[in-house]
Backbone as numpy.savetxt, mean C-alpha at the origin, in Angstrom:
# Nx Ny Nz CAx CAy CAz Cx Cy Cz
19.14 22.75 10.39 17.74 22.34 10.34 17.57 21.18 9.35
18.28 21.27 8.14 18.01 20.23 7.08 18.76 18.86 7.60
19.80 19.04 8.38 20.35 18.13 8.94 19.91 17.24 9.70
18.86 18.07 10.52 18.43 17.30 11.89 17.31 16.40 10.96
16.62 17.16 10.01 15.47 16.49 9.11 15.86 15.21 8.69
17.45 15.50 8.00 17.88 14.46 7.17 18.21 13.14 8.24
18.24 13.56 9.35 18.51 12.94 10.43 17.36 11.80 10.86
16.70 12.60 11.15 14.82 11.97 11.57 14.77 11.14 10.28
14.81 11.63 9.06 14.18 10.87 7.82 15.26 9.45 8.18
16.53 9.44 8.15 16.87 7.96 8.02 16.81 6.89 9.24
16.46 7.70 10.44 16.12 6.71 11.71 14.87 6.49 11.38
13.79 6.87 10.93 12.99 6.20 10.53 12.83 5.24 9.15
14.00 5.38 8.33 14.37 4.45 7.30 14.65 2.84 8.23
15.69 3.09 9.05 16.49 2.17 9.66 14.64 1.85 10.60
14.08 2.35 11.26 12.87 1.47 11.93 11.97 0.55 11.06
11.51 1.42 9.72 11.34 0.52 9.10 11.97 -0.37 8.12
12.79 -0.22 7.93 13.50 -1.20 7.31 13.91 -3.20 7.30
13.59 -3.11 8.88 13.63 -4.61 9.38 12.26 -5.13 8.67
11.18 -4.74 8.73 10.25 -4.77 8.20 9.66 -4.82 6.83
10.63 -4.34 5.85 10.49 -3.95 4.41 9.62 -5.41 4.20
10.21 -6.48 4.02 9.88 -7.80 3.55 8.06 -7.48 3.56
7.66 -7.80 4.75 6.79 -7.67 5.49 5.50 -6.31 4.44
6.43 -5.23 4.85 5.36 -4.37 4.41 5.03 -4.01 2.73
5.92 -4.83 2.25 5.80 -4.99 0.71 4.79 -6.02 0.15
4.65 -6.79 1.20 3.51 -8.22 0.73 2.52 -7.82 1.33
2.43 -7.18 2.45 1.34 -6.20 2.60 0.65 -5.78 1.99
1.51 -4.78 0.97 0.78 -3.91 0.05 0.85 -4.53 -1.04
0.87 -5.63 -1.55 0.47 -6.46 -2.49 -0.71 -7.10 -1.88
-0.95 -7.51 -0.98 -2.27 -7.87 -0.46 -2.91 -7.28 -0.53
-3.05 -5.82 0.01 -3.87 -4.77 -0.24 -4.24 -4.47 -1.55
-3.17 -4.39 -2.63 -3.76 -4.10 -3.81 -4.26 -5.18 -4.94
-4.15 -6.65 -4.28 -4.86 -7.56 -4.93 -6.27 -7.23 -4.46
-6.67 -7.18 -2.82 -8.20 -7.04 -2.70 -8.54 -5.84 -3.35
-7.77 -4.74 -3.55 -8.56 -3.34 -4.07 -8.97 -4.21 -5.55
-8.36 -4.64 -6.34 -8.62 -4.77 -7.62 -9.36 -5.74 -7.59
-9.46 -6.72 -6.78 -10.68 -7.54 -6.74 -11.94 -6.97 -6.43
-11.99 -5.78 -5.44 -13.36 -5.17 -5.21 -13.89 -4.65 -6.11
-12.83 -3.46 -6.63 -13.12 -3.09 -8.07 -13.85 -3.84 -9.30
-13.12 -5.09 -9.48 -13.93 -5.96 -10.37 -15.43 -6.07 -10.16
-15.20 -6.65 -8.81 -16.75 -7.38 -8.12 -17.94 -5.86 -8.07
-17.29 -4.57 -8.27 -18.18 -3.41 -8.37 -18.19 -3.07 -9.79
-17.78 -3.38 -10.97 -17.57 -3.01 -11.90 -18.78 -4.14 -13.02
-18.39 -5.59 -12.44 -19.38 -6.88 -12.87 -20.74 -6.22 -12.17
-20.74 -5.35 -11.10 -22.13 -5.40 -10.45 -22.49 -4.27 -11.46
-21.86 -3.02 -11.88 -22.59 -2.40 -12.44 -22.83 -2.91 -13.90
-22.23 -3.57 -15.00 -22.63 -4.19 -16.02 -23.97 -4.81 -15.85
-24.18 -5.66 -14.01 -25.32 -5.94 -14.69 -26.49 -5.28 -14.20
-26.48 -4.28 -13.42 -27.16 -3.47 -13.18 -27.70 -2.74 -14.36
-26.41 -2.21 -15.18 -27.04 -1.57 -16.45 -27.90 -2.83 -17.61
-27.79 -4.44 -17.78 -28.27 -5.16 -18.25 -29.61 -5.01 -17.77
């Protein structure tokens, strides 16, 4: 059973893997806009509380 698991887990290593490049700048994209929203909600509440 752990075999077949360990099995499944690295064919899906190897699918994504061609991709790594790709899905790493991804999620640097993603977490530049999160922290930019964050800001732009964080400046809104400063001046909300002003």
């Amino acid at each position: 059973m752990l075999a077949v698991r360990k099995g499944a887990m690295h064919k899906k290593i190897d699918l994504i893997f061609p991709y790594y490049p790709e899905i790493i700048s991804f999620l640097m994209v993603m977490i530049t806009t999160l922290t930019a929203l964050l800001r732009l909600i964080s400046i809104e509440q400063e001046h909300a509380a002003l």
